[in-house]
C-alpha positions as CSV (number, residue, x, y, z in Angstrom):
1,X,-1.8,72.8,48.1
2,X,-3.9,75.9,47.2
3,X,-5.8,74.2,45.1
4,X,-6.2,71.4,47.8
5,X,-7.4,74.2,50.4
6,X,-9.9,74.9,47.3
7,X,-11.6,71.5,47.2
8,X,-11.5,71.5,50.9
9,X,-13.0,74.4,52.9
10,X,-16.8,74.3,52.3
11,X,-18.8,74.4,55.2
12,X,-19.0,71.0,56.8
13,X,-23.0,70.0,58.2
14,X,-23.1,68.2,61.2
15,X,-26.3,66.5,60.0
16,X,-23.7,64.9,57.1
17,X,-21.4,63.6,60.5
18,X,-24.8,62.7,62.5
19,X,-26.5,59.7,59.6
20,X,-22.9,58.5,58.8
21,X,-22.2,57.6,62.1
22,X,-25.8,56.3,62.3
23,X,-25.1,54.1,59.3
24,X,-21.7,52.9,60.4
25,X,-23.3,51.8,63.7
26,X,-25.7,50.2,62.2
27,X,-23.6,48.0,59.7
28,X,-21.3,47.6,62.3
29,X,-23.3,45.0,64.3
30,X,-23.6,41.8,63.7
31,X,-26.4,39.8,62.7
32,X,-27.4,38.1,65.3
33,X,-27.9,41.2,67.7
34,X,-29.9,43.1,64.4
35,X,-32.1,39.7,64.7
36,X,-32.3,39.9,69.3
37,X,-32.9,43.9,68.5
38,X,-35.3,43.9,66.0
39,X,-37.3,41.0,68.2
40,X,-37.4,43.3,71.1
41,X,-38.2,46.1,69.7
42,X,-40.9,44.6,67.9
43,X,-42.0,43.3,71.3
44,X,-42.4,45.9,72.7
45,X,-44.0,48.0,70.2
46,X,-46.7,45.1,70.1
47,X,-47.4,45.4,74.0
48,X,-47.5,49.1,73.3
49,X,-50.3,49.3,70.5
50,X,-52.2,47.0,72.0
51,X,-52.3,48.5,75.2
52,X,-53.6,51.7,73.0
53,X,-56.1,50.0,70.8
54,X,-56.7,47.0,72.8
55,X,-56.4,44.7,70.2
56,X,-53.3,42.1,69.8
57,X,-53.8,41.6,65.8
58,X,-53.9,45.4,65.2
59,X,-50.9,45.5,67.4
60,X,-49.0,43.4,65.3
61,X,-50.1,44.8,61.9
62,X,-49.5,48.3,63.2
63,X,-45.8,47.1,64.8
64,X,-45.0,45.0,61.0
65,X,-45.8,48.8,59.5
66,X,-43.9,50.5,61.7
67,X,-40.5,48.6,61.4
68,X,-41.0,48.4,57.3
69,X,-41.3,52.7,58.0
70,X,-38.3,52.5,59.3
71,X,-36.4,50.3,56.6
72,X,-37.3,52.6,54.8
73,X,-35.7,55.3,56.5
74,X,-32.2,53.2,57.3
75,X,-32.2,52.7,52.9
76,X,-32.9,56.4,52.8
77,X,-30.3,57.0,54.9
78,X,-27.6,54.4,53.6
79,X,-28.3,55.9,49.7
80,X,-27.4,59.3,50.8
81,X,-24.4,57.7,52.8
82,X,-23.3,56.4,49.6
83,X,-23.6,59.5,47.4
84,X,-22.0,61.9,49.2
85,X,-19.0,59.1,50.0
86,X,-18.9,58.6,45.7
87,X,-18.9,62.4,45.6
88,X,-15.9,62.7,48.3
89,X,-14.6,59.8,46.5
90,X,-15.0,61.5,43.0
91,X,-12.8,64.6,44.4
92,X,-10.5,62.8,45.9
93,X,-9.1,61.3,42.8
94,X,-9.3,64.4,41.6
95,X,-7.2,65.8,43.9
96,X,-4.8,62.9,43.5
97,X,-4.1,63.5,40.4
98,X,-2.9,66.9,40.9
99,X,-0.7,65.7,43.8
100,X,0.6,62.9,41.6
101,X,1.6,65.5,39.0
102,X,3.2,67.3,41.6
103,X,5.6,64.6,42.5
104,X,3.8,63.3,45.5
105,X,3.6,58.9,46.2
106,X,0.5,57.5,46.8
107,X,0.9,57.1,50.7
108,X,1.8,60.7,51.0
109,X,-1.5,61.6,49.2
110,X,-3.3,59.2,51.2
111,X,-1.9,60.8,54.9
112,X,-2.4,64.7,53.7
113,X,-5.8,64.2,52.2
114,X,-7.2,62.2,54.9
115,X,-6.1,65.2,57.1
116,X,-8.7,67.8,55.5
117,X,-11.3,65.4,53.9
118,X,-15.0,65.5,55.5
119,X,-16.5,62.3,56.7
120,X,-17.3,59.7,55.5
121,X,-14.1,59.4,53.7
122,X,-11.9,61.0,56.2
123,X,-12.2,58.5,58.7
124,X,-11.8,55.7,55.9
125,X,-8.5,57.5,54.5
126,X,-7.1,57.9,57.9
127,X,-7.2,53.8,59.0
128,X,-5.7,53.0,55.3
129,X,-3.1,55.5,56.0
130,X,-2.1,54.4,59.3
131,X,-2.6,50.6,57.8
132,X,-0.3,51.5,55.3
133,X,2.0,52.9,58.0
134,X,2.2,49.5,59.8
135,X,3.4,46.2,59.0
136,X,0.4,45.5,56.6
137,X,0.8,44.6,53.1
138,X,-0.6,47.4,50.5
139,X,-3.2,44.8,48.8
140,X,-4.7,44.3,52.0
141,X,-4.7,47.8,53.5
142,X,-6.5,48.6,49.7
143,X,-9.0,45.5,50.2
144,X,-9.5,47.3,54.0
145,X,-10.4,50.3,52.5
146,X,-13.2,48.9,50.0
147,X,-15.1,47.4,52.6
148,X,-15.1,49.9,55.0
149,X,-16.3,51.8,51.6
150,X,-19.2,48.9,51.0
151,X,-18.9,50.5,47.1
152,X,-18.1,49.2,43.5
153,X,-16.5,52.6,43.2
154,X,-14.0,52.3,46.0
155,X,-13.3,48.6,44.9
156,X,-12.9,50.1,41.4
157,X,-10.2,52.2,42.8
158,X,-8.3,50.0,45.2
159,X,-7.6,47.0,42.2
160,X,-6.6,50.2,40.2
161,X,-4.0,50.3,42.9
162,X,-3.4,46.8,43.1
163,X,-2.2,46.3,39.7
164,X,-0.4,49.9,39.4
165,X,1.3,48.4,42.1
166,X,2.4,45.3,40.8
167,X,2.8,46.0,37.1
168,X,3.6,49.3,37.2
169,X,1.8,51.8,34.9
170,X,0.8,55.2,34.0
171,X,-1.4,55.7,37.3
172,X,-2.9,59.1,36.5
173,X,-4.1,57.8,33.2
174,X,-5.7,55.1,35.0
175,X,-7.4,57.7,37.8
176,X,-8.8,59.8,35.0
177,X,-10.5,56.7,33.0
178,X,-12.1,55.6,36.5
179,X,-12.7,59.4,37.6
180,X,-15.0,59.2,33.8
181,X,-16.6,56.3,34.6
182,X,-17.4,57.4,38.1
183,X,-19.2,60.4,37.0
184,X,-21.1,58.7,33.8
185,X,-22.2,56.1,36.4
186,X,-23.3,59.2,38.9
187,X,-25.3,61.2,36.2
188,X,-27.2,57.9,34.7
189,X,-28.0,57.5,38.7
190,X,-29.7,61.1,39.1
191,X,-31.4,60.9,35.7
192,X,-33.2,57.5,37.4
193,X,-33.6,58.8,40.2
194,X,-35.4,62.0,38.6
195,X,-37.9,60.0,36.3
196,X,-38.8,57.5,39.4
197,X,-39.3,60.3,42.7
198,X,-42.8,60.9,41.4
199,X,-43.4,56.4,41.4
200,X,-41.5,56.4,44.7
201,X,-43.8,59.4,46.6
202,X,-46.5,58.0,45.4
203,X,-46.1,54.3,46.0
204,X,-45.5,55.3,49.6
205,X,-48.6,57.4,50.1
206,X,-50.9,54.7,48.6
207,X,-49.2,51.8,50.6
208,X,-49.4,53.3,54.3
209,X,-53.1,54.8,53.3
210,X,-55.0,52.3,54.4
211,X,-53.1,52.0,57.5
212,X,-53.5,55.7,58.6
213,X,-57.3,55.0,57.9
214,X,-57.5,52.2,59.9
215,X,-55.7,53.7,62.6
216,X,-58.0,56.8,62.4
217,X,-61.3,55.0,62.6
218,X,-59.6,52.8,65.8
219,X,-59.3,56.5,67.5
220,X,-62.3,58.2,66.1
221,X,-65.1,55.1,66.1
222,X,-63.3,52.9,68.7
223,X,-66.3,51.4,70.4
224,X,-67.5,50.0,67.6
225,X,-64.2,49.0,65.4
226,X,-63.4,47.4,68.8
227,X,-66.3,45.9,69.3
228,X,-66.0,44.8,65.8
229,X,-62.8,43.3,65.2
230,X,-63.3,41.4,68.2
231,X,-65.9,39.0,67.2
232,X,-64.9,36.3,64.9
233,X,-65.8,37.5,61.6
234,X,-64.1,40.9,62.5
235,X,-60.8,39.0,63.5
236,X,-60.7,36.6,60.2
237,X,-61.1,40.7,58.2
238,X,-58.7,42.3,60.2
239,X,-56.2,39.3,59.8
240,X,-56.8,39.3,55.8
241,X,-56.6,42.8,55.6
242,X,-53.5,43.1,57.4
243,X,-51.8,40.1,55.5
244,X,-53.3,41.9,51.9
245,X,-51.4,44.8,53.2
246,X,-48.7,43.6,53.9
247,X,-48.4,41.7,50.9
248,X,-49.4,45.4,49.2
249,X,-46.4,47.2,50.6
250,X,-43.5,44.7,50.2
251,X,-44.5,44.2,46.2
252,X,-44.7,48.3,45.6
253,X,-41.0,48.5,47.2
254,X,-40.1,45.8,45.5
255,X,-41.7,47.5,42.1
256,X,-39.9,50.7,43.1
257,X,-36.2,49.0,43.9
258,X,-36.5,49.5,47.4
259,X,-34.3,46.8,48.3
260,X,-32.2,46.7,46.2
């Protein structure tokens, strides 16, 4: 246990506990009211640009650039969701091991560990403890556990369980070989990571460019950008600007492995 209160007592960040919970809110409703969201929101960031820059295809292009902004920042925000649960993950095992040399089951380790750990993982060790409490098999409480984890690295671990479970085995051999590839997998994901920031900060800067220009020339020279853009020959520019754009930003993320 002292080496348990080792792992255990760094100082915990409320910013960690404040995008987790944003994350898990966020996967947490279902498509359809994402899709009735996202379509007001949109809405009524359209009324509200064109009420600033008094024109309704600006609007648009300026609300389209706005929401990919912020996919951007909800991928942000899920990728560091899911390194800091494969780091928690990572010391858990750890710590299992230990715990399993020490004589302790499984569902013991589960219960005490899910007592101390930070979140993410604490609140995802808690429900498979009390699951595992209750009249719910162990492959299911397991399979529970993965998808609340949304990681190959928590599925990784619960078949491990699965099959100790039903065939028996030496399950601290097995913990170590996944605890191996876990951190393999983790270092060939920094060193990416490392060789593509420079790609990444720069594909973003040269995508949303043009827009801040625009936008800058619709506050700065308004009369006559307005003036402009609203004749016909300005309209068909703005719209094939706006689509070229568009089209600009979705190919660099996609370039950069945004989405994946």
């Amino acid at each position: 246990m002292a080496v348990l209160a080792i792992f255990l007592t760094k100082k915990d960040k409320g910013k960690n506990r404040l995008f987790v919970k944003i994350i898990d809110y966020l996967n947490s409703i279902n498509n359809k009211s994402k899709r009735i969201l996202a379509g007001v929101m949109f809405l009524l960031l359209d009324v509200f640009f064109y009420m600033v820059f008094k024109n309704y295809i600006f609007g648009i292009f300026i609300s389209i650039c706005i929401f990919l902004i912020f996919s951007e920042i909800f991928y942000v925000l899920k990728n560091k969701k899911k390194d800091l649960l494969n780091s928690q993950l990572v010391e858990f095992l750890t710590i299992s091991i230990i715990m399993l040399r020490a004589g302790r089951s499984i569902r013991s380790i589960v219960r005490e560990y899910g007592a101390w750990a930070k979140e993410p993982l604490k609140s995802y060790l808690q429900t498979l403890s009390d699951e595992l409490e209750m009249n719910i098999s162990f492959d299911e409480a397991v399979d529970n556990f993965a998808a609340k984890c949304s990681n190959k690295e928590s599925l990784i671990f619960s078949t491990a369980l699965k099959l100790n479970n039903k065939i028996g085995g030496d399950l601290i051999f097995i913990i170590e070989k996944i605890i191996e590839t876990l951190n393999e997998n983790r270092k060939l994901v920094s060193n990416a990571k490392i060789l593509t920031l420079q790609s990444r900060y720069s594909g973003n800067i040269i995508s949303f460019l043009p827009v801040a220009v625009l936008v800058a020339m619709f506050i700065f020279m308004n009369a006559s950008i307005t003036r402009f853009f609203a004749g016909g020959m300005g309209s068909i520019c703005l719209i094939a600007g706006c689509l070229l754009e568009i089209t600009g930003i979705i190919i660099i993320r996609k370039v950069l492995g945004l989405n994946d």
